[in-house]
MITIVO-40933 format. One line per 3 residues: their letters; for each residue x, y, z of C-alpha. Coordinates in nm, 2 decimals. Layout:
a = X Y Z; ...
END
This chain:
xxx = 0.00 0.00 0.00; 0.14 0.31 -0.11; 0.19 0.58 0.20
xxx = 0.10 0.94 0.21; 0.39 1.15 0.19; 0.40 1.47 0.47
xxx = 0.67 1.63 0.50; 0.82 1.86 0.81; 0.98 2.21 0.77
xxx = 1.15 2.26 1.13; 1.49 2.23 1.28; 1.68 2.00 1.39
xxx = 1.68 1.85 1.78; 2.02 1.68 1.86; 1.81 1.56 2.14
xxx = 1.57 1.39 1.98; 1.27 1.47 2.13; 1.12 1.79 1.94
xxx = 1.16 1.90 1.57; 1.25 1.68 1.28; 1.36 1.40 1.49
xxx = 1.03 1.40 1.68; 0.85 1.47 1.33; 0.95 1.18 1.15
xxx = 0.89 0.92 1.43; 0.53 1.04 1.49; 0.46 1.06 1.11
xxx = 0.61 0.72 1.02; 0.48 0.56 1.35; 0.13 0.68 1.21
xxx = 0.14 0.55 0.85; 0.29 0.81 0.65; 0.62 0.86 0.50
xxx = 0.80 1.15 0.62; 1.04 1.37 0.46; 1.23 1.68 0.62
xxx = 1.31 2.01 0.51; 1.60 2.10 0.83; 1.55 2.50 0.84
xxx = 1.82 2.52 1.11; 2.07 2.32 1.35; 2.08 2.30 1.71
xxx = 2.29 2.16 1.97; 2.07 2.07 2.21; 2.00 1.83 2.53
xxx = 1.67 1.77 2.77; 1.84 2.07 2.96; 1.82 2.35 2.69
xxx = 1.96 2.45 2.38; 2.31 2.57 2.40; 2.37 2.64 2.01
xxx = 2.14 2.73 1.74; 2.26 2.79 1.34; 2.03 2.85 1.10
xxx = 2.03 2.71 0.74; 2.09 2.96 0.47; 1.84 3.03 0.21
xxx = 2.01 2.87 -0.03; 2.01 2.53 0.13; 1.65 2.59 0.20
xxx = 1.54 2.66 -0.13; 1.72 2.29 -0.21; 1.59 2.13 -0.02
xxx = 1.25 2.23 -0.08; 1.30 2.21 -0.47; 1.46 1.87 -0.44
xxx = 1.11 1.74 -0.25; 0.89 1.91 -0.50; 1.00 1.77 -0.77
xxx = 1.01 1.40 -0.71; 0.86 1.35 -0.35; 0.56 1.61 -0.38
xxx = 0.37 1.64 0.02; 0.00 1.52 0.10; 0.04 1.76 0.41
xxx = 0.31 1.99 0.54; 0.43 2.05 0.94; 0.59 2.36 0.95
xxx = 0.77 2.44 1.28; 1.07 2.64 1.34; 1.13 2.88 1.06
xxx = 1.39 3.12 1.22; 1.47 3.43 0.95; 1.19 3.66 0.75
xxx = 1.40 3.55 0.46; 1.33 3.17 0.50; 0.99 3.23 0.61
xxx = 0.89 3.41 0.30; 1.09 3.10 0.09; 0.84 2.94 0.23
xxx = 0.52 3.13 0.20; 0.62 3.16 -0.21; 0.62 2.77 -0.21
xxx = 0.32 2.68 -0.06; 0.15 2.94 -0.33; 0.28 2.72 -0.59
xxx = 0.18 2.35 -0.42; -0.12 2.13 -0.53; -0.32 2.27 -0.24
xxx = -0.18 2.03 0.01; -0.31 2.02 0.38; -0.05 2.27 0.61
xxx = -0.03 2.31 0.97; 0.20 2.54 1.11; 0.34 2.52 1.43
xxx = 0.43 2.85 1.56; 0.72 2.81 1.73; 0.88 3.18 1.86
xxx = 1.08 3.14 2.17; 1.23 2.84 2.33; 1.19 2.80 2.73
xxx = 1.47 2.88 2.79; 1.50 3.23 2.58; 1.65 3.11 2.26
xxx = 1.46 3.28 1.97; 1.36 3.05 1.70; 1.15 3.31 1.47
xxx = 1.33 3.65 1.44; 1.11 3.87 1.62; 1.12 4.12 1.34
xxx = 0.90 3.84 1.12; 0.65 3.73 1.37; 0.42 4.01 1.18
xxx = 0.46 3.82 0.87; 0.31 3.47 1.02; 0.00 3.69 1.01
xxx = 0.05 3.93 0.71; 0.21 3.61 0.48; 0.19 3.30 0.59
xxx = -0.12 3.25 0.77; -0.36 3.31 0.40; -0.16 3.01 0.28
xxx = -0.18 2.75 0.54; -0.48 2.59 0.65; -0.43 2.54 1.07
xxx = -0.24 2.72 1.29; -0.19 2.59 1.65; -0.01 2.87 1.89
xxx = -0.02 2.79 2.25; -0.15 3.09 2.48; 0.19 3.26 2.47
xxx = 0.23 3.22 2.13; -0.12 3.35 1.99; -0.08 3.66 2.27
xxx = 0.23 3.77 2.12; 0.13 3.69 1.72; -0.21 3.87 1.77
xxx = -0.13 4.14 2.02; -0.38 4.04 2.21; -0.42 3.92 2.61
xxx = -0.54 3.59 2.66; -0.65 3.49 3.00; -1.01 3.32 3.03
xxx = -1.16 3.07 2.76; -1.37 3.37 2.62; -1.00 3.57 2.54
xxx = -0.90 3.19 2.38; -1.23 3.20 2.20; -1.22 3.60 2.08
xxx = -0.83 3.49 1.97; -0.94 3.24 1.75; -1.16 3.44 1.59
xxx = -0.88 3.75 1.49; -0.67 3.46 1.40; -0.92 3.34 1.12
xxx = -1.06 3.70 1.03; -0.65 3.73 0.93; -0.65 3.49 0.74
xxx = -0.64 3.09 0.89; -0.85 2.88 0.75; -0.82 2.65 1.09
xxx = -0.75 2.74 1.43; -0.60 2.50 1.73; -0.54 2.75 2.03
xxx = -0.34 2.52 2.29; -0.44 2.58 2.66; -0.16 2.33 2.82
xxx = -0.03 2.71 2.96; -0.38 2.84 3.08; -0.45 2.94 3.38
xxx = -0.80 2.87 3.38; -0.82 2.55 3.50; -0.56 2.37 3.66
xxx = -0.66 2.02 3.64; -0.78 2.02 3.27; -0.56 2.17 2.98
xxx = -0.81 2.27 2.71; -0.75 2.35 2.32; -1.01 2.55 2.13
xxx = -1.05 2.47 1.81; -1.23 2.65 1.55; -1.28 2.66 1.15
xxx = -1.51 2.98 1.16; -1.84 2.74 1.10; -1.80 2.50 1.35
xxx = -1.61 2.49 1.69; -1.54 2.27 1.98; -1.32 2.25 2.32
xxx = -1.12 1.95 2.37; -0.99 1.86 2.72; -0.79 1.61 2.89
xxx = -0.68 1.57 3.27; -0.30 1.75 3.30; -0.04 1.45 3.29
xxx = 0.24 1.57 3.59; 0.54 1.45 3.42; 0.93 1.62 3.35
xxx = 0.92 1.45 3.04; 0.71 1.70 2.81; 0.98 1.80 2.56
xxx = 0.81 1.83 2.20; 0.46 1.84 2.29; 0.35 2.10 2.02
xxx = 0.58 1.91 1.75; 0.41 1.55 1.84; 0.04 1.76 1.81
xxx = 0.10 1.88 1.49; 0.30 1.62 1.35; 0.03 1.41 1.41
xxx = -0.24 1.68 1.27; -0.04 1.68 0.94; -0.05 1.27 0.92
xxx = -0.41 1.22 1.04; -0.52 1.47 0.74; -0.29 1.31 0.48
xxx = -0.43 0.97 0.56; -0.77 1.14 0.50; -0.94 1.18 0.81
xxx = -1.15 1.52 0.87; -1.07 1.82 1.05; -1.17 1.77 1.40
xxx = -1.15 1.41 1.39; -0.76 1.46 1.29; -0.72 1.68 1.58
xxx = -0.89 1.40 1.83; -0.64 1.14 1.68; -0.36 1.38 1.76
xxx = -0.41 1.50 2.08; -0.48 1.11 2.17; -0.16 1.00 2.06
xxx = 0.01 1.34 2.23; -0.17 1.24 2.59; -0.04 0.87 2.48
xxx = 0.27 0.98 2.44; 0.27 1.16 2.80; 0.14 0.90 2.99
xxx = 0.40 0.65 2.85; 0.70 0.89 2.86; 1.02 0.78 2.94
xxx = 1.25 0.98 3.20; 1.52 1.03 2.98; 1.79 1.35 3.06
xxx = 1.85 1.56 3.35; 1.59 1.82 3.20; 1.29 1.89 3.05
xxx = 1.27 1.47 2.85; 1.08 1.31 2.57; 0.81 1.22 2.51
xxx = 0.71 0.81 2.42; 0.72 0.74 2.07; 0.55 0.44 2.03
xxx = 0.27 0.30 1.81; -0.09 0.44 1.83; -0.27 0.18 2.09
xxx = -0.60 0.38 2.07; -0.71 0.36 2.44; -1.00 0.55 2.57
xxx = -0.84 0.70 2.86; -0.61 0.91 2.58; -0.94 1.04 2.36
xxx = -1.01 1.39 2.49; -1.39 1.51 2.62; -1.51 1.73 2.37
xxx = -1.76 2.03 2.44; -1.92 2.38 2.25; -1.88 2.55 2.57
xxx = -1.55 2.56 2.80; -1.76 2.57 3.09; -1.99 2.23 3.04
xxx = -1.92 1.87 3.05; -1.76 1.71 2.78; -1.84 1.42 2.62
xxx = -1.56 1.14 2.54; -1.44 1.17 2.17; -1.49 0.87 1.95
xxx = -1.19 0.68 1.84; -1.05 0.77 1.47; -1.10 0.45 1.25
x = -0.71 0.43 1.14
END
């Protein structure tokens, strides 16, 4: 059976446990083929990032062209871009793709400082890249600084979604895992302008939560390029995300990996989904994979 092909624009983790290295294993793991696009290098451990190059636009644009024209995407991850130069290599690519499915994870500031979007181009995620991609899926932080906005109660998530798709987005993913709000649920608002809904699942306490946002959208990228709809893609993902919490290894001194294993579809990993953030949810169904 031939495999969907998605590929991931993003750096490189010498860690292993976020960027292309965690792309790949989450995209092959779900049934796809994945190929990588490495937009910069970093020398990096569970502890931080103690080095960070990025690739010139010339290796970019190779690398990119060399895909295109023999390995052409299903779906796209982007993740860590880095310079306004690469970012609009990229926005003048996906203007010339078959209309595949893009997610773009925004990635602007590590945790522990490091820049990994230039701050003078987080304007253009909204002006340039956000018309030409299809979900976007800041956490809190992230959507706060991209939209300019503060975001503190579910109705601030809610009213942030909506700016993100009057810009532009065609999808919207708001990640709550830094809200405030609630403390024993973390809580993603998702929204395509027609139709909404809140997904939650308990908080899983663990060191070992390195690469949560690359796993999520990875795995958002896959679910669509093996076909599944919008908000059923998003259920699969954040499954195999909680999956891959609840099974992490403790790996490193630091902030560790994830688990990257095989998707074992078990209730207990399927968010509660909801219209409101304030009512019960109900479990999701399992994605038929």
């Amino acid at each position: 059976m031939t495999k969907p092909i998605v590929w991931t624009v993003a750096g490189s983790d010498s860690g292993g446990g976020a960027g292309v290295q965690a792309d790949i294993k989450v995209m092959n793991l779900l049934g796809a083929h994945a190929c990588s696009v490495i937009t910069a290098l970093t020398a990096q451990n569970t502890i931080g990032t103690e080095r960070l190059e990025w690739v010139s636009p010339d290796m970019l644009s190779a690398q990119l062209d060399a895909l295109k024209t023999d390995l052409p995407p299903a779906a796209i991850k982007l993740g860590m871009l880095g310079t306004t130069e690469n970012l609009e290599i990229i926005v003048e690519l996906l203007k010339t793709l078959k209309a595949p499915f893009t997610v773009c994870d925004p990635v602007l500031i590590s945790s522990s400082g490091t820049f990994l979007l230039e701050a003078k181009a987080w304007p253009l995620v909204i002006e340039k890249l956000l018309p030409v991609i299809d979900l976007i899926t800041p956490n809190i932080p992230e959507a706060e600084h991209l939209l300019g906005m503060e975001i503190a109660t579910p109705s601030d998530i809610e009213a942030a979604a909506q700016k993100a798709l009057a810009c532009g987005a065609g999808e919207v993913l708001i990640k709550g895992g830094h809200g405030s709000h609630d403390i024993e649920l973390s809580s993603d608002y998702w929204s395509n302008g027609k139709d909404h809904a809140w997904l939650s699942s308990p908080r899983i306490d663990t060191k070992s939560s390195h690469g949560t946002g690359c796993v999520l959208s990875s795995a958002i990228a896959t679910a669509r390029a093996l076909g599944y709809a919008p908000l059923e893609s998003i259920v699969l993902a954040k499954a195999y995300l909680n999956q891959g919490l609840r099974q992490a290894p403790d790996l490193g001194n630091g902030y560790g990996p994830l688990a990257f294993n095989p998707w074992e579809k078990a209730d207990e990993d399927l968010p509660l989904i909801s219209q409101k953030a304030d009512e019960p949810g109900t479990r999701a169904p399992c994605p038929k994979m």
